[in-house]
ZAFI-83217 format. One line per field, with one value per residue (C-alpha): residue number from 1; residue in one letter; x, y, z. Coordinates in steps of 0.001 Angstrom, whole numbers, padded with zeros to 6 digits. Each point is the difference from the previous one (the first is absolute). Layout:
! residues N
rovex [NUM,...] .
sepa [A,...] .
xx [X,...] .
yy [Y,...] .
zz [Z,...] .
! end
This chain:
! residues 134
rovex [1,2,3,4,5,6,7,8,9,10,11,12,13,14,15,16,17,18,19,20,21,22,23,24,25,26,27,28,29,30,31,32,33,34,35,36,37,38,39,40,41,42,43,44,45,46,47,48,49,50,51,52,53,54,55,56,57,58,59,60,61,62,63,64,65,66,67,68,69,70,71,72,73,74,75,76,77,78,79,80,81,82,83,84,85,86,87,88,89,90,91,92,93,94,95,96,97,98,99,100,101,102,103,104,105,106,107,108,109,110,111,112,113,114,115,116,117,118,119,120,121,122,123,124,125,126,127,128,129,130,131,132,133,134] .
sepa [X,X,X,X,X,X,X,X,X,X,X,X,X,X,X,X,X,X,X,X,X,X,X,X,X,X,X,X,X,X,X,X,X,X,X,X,X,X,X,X,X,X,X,X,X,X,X,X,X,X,X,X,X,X,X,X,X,X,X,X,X,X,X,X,X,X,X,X,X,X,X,X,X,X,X,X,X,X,X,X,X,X,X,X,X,X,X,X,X,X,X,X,X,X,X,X,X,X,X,X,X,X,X,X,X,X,X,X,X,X,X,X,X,X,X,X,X,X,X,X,X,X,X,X,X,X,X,X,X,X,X,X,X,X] .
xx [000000,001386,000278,-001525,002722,-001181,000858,-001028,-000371,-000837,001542,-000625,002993,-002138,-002223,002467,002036,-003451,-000892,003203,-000050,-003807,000831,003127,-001861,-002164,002224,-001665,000441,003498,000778,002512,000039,-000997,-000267,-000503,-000354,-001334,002655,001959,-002752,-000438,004095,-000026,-002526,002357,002163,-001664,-003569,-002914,-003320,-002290,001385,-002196,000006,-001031,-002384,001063,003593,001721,-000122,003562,-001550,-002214,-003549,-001619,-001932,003278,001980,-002534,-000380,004360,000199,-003394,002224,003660,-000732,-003383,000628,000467,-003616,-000815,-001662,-000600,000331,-001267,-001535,-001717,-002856,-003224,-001939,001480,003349,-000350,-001917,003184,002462,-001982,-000761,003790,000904,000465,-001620,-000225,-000885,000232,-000161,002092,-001964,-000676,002011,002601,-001799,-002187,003489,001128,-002989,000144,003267,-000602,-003113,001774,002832,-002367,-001008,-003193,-001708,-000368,-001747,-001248,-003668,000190,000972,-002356] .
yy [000000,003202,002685,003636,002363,002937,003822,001506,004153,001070,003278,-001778,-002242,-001614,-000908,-000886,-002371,-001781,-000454,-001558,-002608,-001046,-000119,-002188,-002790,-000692,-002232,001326,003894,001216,003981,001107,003667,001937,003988,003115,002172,000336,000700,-002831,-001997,001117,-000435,-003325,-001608,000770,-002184,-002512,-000683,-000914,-002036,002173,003138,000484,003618,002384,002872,002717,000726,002776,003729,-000051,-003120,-000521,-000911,-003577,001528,000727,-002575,-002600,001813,000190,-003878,-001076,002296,-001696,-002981,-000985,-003870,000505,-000004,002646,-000911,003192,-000526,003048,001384,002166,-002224,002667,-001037,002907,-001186,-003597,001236,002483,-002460,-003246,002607,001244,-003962,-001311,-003351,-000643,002339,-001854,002158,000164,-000776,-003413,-003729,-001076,-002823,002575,001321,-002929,-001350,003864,-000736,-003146,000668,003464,-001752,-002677,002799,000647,003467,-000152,001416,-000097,-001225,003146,002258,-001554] .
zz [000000,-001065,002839,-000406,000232,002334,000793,003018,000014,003361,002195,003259,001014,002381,-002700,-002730,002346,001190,-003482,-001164,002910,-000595,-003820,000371,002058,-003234,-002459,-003096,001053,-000701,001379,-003190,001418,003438,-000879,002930,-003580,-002729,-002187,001122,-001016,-003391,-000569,002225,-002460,-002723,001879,001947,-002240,001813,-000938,002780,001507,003970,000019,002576,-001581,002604,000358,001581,-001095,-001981,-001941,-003329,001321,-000690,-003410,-001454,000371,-000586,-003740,-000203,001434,-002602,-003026,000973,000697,-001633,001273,003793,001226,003164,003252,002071,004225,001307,003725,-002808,-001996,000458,-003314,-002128,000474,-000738,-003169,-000878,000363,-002011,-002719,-000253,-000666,003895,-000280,003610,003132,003738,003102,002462,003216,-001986,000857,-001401,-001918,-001858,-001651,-000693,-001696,-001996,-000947,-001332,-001698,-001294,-001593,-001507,-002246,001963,001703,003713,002439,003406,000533,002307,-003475,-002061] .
! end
């Protein structure tokens, strides 16, 4: 069985760190790249290429919000499928980001399981969403 290759895109250590050690107990996820920015993601994919990037929709001030680099991510690299992980997922941001070209949106008050089954179902080449977002 062929892992998927993953990048994580989070400004939260805390989170990033958590993510990479629930990730790496599943034997078909692989974490290819961890990123605190967003421009080190969009070089790092150059780099390291992912199947499913998990990306957080609100980053810090100095950073390009979730809108923008879910279009630059869909526009340079049109094969690694987005899953958003956001505290943020009121309806009109879950609709922004799925109409921009995310293809998964899981909050982040939800269990692990629910992200895992996202990023499985994500990287299958199907949408996603919480029954909660539905």
């Amino acid at each position: 069985m062929k892992s998927i290759r993953i990048a994580l895109l989070d400004d939260h250590a805390v989170v990033r760190h958590g993510l990479v050690d629930a990730l790496a107990a599943e034997a078909d996820l692989k974490v290819v790249g961890v990123y605190g920015r967003s421009r080190d993601l969009i070089g790092g994919l150059a780099k390291a290429p992912a199947d499913l990037l998990v990306l957080d929709f609100s980053l810090g001030p100095d950073e390009l919000d979730g809108a923008s680099l879910i279009r630059a991510v869909r526009v340079k690299y049109p094969s690694c499928q987005v899953l958003v992980l956001s505290a943020h997922h009121d309806p009109a941001t879950v609709s922004l980001a799925m109409r921009l070209g995310a293809r998964g949106f899981v909050g982040k008050g939800e269990d692990m399981q629910q992200l895992l089954k996202a990023i499985r179902q994500v990287a299958s080449g199907a949408a996603y969403l919480s029954t909660e977002m539905t």
